[in-house]
N, C-alpha and C positions, 0 to 999 in steps of 0.2 A: 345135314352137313355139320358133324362134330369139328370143334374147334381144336387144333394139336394141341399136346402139353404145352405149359410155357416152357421155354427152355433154362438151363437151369441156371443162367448168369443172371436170371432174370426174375427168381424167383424171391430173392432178398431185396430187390427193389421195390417188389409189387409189397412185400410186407410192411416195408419204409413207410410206403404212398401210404397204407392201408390204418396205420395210426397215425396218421396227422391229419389235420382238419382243415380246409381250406375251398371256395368253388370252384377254382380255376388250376388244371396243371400246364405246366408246358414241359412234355418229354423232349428232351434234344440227347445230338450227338451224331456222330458221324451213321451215311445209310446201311444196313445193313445189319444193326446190332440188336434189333426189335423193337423199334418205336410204334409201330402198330400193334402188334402182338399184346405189347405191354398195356397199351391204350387199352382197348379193347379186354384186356384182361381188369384193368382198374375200372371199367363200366362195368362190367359184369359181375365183380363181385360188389359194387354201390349197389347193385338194382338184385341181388340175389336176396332169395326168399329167405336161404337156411344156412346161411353163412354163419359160423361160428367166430362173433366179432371177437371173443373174450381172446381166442387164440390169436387174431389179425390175421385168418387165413384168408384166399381168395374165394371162391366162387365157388360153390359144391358143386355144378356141374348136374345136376340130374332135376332140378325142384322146376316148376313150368317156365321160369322165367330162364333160368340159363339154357332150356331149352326153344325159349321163342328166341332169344341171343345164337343159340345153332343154326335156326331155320330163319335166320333172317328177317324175323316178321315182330320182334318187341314192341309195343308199343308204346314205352318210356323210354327209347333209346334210339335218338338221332342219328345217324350218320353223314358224317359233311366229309365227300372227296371228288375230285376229278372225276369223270364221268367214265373215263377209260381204265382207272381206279377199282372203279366200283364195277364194272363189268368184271375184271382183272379177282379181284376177292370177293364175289357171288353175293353183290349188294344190291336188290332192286332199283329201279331208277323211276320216279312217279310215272305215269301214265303218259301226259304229255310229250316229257321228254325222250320217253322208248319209242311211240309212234313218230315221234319227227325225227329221231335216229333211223327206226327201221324204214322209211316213208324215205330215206336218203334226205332229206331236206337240210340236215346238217350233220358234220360227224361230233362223234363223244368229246366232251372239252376236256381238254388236259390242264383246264386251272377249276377252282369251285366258284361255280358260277355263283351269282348276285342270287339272279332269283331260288338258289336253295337253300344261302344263307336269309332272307328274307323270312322262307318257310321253316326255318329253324330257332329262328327269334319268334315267331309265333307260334310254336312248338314247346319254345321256352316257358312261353306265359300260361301256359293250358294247365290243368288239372292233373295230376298223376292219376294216370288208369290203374295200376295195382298196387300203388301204393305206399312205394318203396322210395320214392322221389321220380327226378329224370334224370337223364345223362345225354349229353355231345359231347361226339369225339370228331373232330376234325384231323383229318392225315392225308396226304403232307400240308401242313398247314400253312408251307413256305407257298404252297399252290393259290392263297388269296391273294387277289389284289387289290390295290388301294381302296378301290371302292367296298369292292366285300368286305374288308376285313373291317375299313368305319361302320361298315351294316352289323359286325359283332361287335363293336367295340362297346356303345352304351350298355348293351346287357353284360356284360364283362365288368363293367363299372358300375351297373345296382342289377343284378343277377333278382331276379323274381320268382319266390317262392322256394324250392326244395330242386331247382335245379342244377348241377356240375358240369364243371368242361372239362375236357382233358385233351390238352392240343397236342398233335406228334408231330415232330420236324425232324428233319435231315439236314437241314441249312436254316437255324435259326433266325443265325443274324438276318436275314431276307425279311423278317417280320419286321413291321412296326414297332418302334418302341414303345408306343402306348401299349398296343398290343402286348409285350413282355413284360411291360411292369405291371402289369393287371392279374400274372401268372404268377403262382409260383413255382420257381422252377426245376427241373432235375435234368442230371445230366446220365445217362446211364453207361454202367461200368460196362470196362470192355474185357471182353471173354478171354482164360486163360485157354494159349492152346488144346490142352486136350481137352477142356470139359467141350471146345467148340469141335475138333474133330470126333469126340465119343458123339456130340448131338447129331453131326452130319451124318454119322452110320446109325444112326435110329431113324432116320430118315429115308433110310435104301439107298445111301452113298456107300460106292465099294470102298473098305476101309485102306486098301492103298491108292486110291483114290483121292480121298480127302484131304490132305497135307497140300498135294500140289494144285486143287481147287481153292483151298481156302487159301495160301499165296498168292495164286490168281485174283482175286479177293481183295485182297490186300488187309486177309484177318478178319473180313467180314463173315460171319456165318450166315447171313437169311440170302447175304449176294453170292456165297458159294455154292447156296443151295441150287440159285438161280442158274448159274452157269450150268452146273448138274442138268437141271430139268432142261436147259437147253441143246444140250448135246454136247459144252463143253470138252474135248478130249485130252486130259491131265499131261499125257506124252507131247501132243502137238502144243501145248502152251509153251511148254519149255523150249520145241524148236521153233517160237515162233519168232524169237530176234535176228537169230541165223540166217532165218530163209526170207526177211526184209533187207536182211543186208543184200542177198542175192534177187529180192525184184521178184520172188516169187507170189503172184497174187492167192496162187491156189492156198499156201497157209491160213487164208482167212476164211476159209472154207465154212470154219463153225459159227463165222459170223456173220449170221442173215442178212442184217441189216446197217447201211453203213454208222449209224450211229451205235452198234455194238464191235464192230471194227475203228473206229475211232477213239473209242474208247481204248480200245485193248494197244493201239497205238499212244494215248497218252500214257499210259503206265509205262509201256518202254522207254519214253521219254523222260519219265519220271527219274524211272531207275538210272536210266544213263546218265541224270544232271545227279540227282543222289551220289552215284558211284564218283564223279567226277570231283566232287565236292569233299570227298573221302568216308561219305556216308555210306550205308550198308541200304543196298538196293530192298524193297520191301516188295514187287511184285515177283521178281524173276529170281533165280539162282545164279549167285556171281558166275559159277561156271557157263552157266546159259546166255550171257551178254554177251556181245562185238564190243571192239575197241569204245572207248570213248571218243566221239568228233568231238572238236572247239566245243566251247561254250556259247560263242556268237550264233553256229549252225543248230546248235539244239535252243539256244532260244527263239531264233529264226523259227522253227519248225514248231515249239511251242504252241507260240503264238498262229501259227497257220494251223495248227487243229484244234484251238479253240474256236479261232472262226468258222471251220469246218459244222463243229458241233454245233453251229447255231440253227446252221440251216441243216443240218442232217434229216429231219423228220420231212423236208419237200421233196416235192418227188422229181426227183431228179433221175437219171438212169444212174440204177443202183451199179450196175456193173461200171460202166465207164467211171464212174467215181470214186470207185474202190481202186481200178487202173491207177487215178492219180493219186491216189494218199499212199500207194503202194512204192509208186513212182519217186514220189519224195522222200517216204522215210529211206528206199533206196540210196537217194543222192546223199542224205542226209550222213547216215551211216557210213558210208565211204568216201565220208569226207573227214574221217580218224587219220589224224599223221600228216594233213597238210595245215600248212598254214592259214590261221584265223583269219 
């Protein structure tokens, strides 16, 4: 399991990280711009055999350790993420907790759990096996909670021995602020359009394709990739505000699950308060909007797909609930031209 290039917005950052000196990073910045990728690229080349420090390049990529880093099995290099995380980007999960997953006894946690940051602070303390130091990477690291994140907090604050962190977020401020100030931080640049559409067609994104995936996006490259791998279809994004004004449910067709139709309903929402506001819409093509409703009925509606999204992951009947958000963004939208 070779790790992708990094890509290339991302490649002056990791040179940054690579001459300064510090235990602790905290990557932030909005999702989608490489906070893992980066992470993971700044362990590998800490723990790399045959890295050319004198240059500040990253990780040679072929010496045994960037290749136990490929196959998932290093053994100076931690991984702290949600369990469905780590299923998700081909990270073993200890023994225990794979048999009580596959045993059904519980499902994969989508925060990091206590007892694997436990196993990670005593991972901390341990001896480097080859050599090189250790490394955790903790991603998303907005996914600890109070309790976990006091379980890293002392080694964060006298770190023992030759080991580094290097946290990734997508919603920083979610952390602790002891947790942040313990970090030093970086915020990673955001990608000039085309270096991110040239990325998405190295990727096997069809290159007229890409422009209206990565708008969908909203500029993200690793979330445009996403949509891609999901069957996203570039043409139906665009008619997808038209055919809510009309109540049609089938345009969410590409979206499986109501928390990925929710979503793609807050950006409409987005753009519609944007455009109203006299701002330039950042998901859709001006030409692609309906009227602007009131401001009262789009924050009306706001606010009801936030709540939507809290519970979107219960299992509710997917179908009938898709019926109603359908339903609303309907009402919503054609309620352009009447009174507030």
């Amino acid at each position: 399991m070779s790790a992708p290039a990094l890509s290339p917005w991302l490649q002056r950052p990791l040179g940054e990280l690579l001459r300064q000196r510090g235990h602790a990073w905290l990557l932030q910045g909005p999702s989608g711009l490489g906070q893992y990728e980066l992470g993971l690229a700044l362990a590998a080349a800490w723990l790399c055999e045959q890295r050319d420090e004198a240059k500040g390049e990253g990780a040679c990529g072929h010496c045994p350790s960037c290749h136990a880093i490929s196959v998932r099995t290093h053994a100076d290099l931690c991984v702290l993420m949600p369990e469905v995380a780590m299923q998700e980007l081909g990270w073993p999960l200890d023994e225990k907790s794979q048999a009580d997953i596959d045993d059904k006894k519980r499902k994969p946690s989508r925060e990091i759990r206590v007892e694997a940051m436990r196993d990670a602070v005593g991972f901390a303390q341990r001896t480097s096996a080859r050599g090189r130091g250790k490394a955790v990477l903790v991603y998303p690291a907005e996914r600890m909670n109070t309790i976990t994140a006091n379980a890293l907090l002392k080694t964060l604050e006298e770190p023992v021995g030759d080991v580094r962190f290097v946290l990734a977020s997508e919603a920083a401020w979610q952390l602790l602020p002891t947790i942040r100030s313990r970090c030093l931080g970086f915020t990673l640049p955001w990608p000039e359009d085309e270096d991110a559409r040239n990325w998405l067609v190295e990727q096997g994104v069809p290159a007229n394709d890409a422009p209206a995936l990565l708008r969908a996006a909203g500029g993200r490259p690793s979330d445009a990739l996403r949509l891609a791998a999901a069957g996203q279809s570039p043409k139906a994004w665009g008619l997808l505000p038209k055919a809510m004004l009309r109540g049609d449910v089938a345009a969410l067709a590409d979206h499986h699950a109501p928390a990925q139709a929710i979503s793609a309903l807050q950006k409409l929402c987005h753009d519609l308060m944007a455009t109203g506001s006299g701002a330039a819409p950042r998901f859709f093509e001006v030409a692609d909007l309906p009227a602007v409703p009131p401001k009262v009925a789009l924050a009306r509606w706001s606010k009801s797909l936030a709540n939507a999204a809290k519970t979107a992951e219960h299992p509710f009947n997917a179908g009938l609930m898709l019926e109603a958000l359908v339903s609303e963004a309907r009402s919503t939208l054609n309620s352009a031209g009447r009174r507030p």
